[in-house]
C-alpha positions in Angstrom: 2.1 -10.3 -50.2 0.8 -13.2 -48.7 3.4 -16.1 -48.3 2.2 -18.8 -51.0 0.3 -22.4 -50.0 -2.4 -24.7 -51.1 -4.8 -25.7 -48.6 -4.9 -29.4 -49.5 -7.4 -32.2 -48.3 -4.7 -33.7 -45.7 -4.1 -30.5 -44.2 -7.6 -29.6 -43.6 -7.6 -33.2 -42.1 -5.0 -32.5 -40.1 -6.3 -29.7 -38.6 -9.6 -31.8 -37.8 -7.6 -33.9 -36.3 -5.4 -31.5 -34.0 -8.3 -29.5 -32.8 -10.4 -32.8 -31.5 -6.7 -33.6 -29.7 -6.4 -30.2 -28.5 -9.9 -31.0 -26.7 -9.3 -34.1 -25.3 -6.0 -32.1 -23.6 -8.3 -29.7 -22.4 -10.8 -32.2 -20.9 -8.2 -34.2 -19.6 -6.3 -31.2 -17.9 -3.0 -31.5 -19.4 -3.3 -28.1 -21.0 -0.5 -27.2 -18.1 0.9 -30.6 -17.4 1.8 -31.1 -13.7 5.8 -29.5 -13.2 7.8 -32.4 -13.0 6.5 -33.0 -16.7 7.0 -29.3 -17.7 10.4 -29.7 -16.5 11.4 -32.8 -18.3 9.8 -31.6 -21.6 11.5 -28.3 -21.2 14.5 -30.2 -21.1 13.9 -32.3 -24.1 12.7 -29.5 -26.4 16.0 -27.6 -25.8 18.1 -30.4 -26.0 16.7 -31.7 -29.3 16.7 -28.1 -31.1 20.0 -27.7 -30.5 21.1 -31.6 -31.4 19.7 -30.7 -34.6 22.7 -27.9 -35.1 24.7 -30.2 -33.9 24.9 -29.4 -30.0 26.8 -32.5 -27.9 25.0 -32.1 -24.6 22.6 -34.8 -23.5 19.2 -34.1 -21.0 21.4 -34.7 -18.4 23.8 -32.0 -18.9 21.3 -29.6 -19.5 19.7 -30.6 -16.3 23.1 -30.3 -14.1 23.0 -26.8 -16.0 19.7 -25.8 -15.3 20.7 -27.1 -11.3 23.9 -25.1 -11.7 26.2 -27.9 -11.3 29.5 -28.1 -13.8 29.3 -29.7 -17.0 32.5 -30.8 -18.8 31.6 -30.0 -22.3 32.8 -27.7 -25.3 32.7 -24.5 -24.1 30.4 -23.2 -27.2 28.0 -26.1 -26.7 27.3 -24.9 -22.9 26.9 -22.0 -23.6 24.2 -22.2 -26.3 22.4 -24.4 -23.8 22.2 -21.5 -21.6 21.2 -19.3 -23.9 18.5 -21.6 -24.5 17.6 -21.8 -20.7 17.4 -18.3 -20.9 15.4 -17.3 -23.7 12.7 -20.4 -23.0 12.3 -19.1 -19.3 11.7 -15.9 -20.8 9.5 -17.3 -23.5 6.0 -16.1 -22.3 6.8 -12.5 -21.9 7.4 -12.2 -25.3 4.8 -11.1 -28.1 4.7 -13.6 -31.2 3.4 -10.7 -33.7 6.2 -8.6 -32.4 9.2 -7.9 -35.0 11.5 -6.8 -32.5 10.6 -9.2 -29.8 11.5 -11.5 -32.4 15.1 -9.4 -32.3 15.5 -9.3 -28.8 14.7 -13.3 -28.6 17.1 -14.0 -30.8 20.0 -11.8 -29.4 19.8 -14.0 -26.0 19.7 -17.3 -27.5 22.6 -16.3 -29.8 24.4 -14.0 -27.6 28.6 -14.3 -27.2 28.0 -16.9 -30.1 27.9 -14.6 -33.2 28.5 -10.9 -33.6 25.5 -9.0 -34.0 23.4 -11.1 -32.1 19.7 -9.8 -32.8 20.2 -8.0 -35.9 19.1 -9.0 -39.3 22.2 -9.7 -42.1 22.6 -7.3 -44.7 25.2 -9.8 -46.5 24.0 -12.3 -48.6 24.3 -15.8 -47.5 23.4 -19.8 -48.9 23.4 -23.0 -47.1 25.9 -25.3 -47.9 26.0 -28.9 -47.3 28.7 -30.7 -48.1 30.2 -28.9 -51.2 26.5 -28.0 -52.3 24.4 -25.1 -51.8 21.2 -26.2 -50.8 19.7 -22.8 -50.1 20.4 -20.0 -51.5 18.9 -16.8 -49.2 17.2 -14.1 -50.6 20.1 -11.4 -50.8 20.8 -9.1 -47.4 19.0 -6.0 -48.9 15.8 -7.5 -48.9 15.6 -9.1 -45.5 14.4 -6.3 -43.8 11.0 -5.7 -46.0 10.5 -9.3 -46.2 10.4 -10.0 -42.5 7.9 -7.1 -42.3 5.9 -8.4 -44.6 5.9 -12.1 -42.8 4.9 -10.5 -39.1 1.9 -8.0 -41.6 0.8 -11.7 -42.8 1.3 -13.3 -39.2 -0.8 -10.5 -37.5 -3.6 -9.9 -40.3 -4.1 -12.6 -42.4 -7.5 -14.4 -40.8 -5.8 -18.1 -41.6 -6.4 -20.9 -39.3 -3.5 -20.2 -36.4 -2.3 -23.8 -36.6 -1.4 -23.5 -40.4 -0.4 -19.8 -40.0 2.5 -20.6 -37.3 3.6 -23.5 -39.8 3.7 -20.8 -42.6 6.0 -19.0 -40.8 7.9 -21.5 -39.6 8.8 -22.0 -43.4 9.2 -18.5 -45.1 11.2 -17.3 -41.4 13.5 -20.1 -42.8 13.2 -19.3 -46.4 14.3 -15.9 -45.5 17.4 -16.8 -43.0 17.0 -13.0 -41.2 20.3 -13.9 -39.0 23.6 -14.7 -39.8 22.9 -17.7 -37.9 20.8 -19.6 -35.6 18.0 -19.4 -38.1 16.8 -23.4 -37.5 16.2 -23.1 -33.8 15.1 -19.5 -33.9 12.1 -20.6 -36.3 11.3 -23.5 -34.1 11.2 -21.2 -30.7 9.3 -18.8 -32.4 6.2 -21.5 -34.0 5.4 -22.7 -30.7 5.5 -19.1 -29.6 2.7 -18.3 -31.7 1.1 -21.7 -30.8 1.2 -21.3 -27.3 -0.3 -17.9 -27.0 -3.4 -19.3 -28.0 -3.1 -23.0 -27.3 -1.0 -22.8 -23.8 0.0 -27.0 -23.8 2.7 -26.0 -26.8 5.0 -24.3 -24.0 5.1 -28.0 -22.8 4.9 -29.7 -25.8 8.1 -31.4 -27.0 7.5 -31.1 -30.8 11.3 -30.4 -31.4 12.3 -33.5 -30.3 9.9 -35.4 -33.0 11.4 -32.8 -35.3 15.2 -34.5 -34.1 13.7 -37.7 -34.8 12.3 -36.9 -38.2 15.6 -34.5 -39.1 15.8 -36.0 -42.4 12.3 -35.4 -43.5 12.5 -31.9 -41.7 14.7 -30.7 -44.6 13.7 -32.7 -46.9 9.7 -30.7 -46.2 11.8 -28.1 -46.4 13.6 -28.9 -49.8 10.2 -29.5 -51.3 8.8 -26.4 -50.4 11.8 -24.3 -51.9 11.7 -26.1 -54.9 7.7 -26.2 -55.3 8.1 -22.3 -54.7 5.3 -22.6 -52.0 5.2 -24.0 -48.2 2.6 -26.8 -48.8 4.9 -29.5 -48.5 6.3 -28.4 -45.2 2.7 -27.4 -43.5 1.7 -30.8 -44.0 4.9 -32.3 -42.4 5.1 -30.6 -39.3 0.9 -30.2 -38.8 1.7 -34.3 -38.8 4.3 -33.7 -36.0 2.1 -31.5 -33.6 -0.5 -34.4 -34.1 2.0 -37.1 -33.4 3.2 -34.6 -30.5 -0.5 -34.3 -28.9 -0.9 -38.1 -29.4 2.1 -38.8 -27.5 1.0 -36.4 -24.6 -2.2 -38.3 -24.3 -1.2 -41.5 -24.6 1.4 -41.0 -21.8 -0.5 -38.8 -19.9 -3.8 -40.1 -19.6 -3.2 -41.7 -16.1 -4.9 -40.5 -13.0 -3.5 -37.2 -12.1 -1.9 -36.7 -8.0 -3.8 -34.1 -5.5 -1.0 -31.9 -5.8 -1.4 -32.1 -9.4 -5.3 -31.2 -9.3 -5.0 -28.8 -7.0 -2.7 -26.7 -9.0 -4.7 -27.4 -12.3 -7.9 -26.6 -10.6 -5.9 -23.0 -9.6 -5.4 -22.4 -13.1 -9.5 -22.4 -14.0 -10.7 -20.8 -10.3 -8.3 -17.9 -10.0 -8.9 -16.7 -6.1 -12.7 -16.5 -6.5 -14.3 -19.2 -3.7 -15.7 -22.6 -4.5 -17.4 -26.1 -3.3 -16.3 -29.4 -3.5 -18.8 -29.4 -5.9 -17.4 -27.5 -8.1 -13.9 -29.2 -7.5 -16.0 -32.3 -8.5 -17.6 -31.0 -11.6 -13.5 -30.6 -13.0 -12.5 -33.8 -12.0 -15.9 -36.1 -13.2 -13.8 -39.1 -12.8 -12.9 -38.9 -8.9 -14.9 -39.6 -6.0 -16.1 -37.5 -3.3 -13.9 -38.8 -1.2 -10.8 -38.4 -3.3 -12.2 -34.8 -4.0 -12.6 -34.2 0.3 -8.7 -35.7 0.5 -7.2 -33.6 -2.3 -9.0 -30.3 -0.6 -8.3 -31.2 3.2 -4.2 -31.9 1.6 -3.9 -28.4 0.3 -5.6 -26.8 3.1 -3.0 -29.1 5.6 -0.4 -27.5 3.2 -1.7 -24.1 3.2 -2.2 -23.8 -0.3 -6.1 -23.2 0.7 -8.0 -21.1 3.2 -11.4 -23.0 4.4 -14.2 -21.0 4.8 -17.7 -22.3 6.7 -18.2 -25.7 7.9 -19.9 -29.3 6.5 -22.5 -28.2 4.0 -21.5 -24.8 3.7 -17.8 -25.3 3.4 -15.9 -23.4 0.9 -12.6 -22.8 -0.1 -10.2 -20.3 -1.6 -6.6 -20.1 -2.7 -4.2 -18.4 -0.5 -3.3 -15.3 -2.2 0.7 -16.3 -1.8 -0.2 -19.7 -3.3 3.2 -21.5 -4.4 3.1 -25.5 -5.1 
């Protein structure tokens, strides 16, 4: 069965909204933001999805982590920040409409933290807070055919992807397939099926807006259980991804380094030749001359073999390219 949702005016709004952004990105050539961004946001997306399930460790922590340098912290807290480390690095070799990539993800980003790591429950579970159950799970038995029946909707149904992922995001939720780490595990897994078609949401910090919002997080969530339908909860976190994109631009939308260009530019050329010309016609907004410096600094660097001379120059990336 198909999960249950209205498509309502602001989420078809929404989506306007985030596909014109997702453009501008594109023009603007922060679909693969230069590394020292990657890095940070990286950073930031794991420390916020784990803050949310009440992880200690700040960004700099997990940086001195992700350097290998000791951390004095709970030993359970470091070690589901390498978990994290682990299963992000990893992220991009998995398939998002795979059930038991799904599995595998899960057992590292929970693994030595719970037994079973990367199995479904087969007990029946609720979600208490405080001395009330605020969700009660569908019961262990079921888990199994329901989770199938979320990946059959996730890689049939001909939705729109952005509302699809948010759909899932929901019932993967609704459904709490693991005895735990269910919250970050349905975060992970939305931009997974964001960034296989949109590549900026491997980069894209949306979890820590989620952080910032936590309170209206469940409470989307709370009105979706109780509506009986996800509605509610598309609409908040389509608002996030716009706020997220947003925030990318507005930060981002500063002139770009030559090594920054030069590994963007790799990205649309592959290892076929080109012009400065061409260079130009991806970069409308620098001069020649800026366009002759950034290509004569990664040929200097040997990031680029020059072919010709004057007019008839070409280049080419070096087939061990590494920035």
């Amino acid at each position: 069965m198909k999960p249950p949702y209205q498509i309502t005016d602001k989420i078809l709004n929404l989506v306007v909204s985030i596909s014109e952004k997702l453009g501008e990105v594109n023009a603007n050539h922060l679909h693969k933001p230069p590394t020292e961004l990657r890095k940070k946001n990286r950073i930031k997306t794991i420390q916020s999805s784990l803050e949310i399930e009440g992880n200690t460790l700040t960004e700099e922590q997990i940086t001195a982590l992700l350097n290998d340098e000791r951390v004095i912290a709970p030993q359970k807290d470091i070690l589901e920040v390498q978990n994290a480390i682990k299963v992000y690095e990893k992220l991009i070799e998995f398939n998002s409409n795979s059930l038991k990539d799904l599995q595998a993800a899960q057992s590292i980003l929970m693994q030595g933290l719970i037994e079973g790591s990367g199995k479904f429950r087969t007990k029946n579970v609720g979600i208490v807070k405080g001395s009330k159950v605020e969700h009660l799970a569908p019961g262990g038995a079921m888990v199994n055919g329901l989770m199938k029946d979320l990946f059959t909707y996730l890689k049939t149904d001909k939705e729109v992807l952005l509302i699809k992922s948010c759909v899932f995001h929901y019932e993967f939720e609704f459904i709490h397939p693991f005895l735990d780490g269910n919250g970050r595990m349905g975060r992970l897994w939305q931009t997974l099926i964001l960034m296989q078609k949109y590549p900026v949401f491997e980069y894209l910090p949306v979890e820590s807006l989620i952080k910032e919002n936590q309170n209206n997080y469940y409470k989307a969530l709370g009105a979706s259980d109780k509506l009986g339908e996800s509605t509610p909860f598309v609409e908040f976190m389509l608002t996030l991804i716009l706020q997220a994109l947003n925030n990318l631009l507005a930060s981002q939308n500063v002139n770009l380094t030559a090594p920054d260009r030069i590994e963007l530019f790799k990205d649309f050329i592959g290892l076929k030749s080109f012009s400065r010309k061409d260079y130009l016609l991806s970069y409308k907004l620098i001069s020649q001359a800026t366009a002759s410096r950034d290509l004569k600094w990664a040929v200097d660097n040997q990031l680029l073999e020059k072919l010709g001379d004057k007019r008839n120059t070409k280049y080419k990336y070096k087939t061990n390219y590494n920035l």
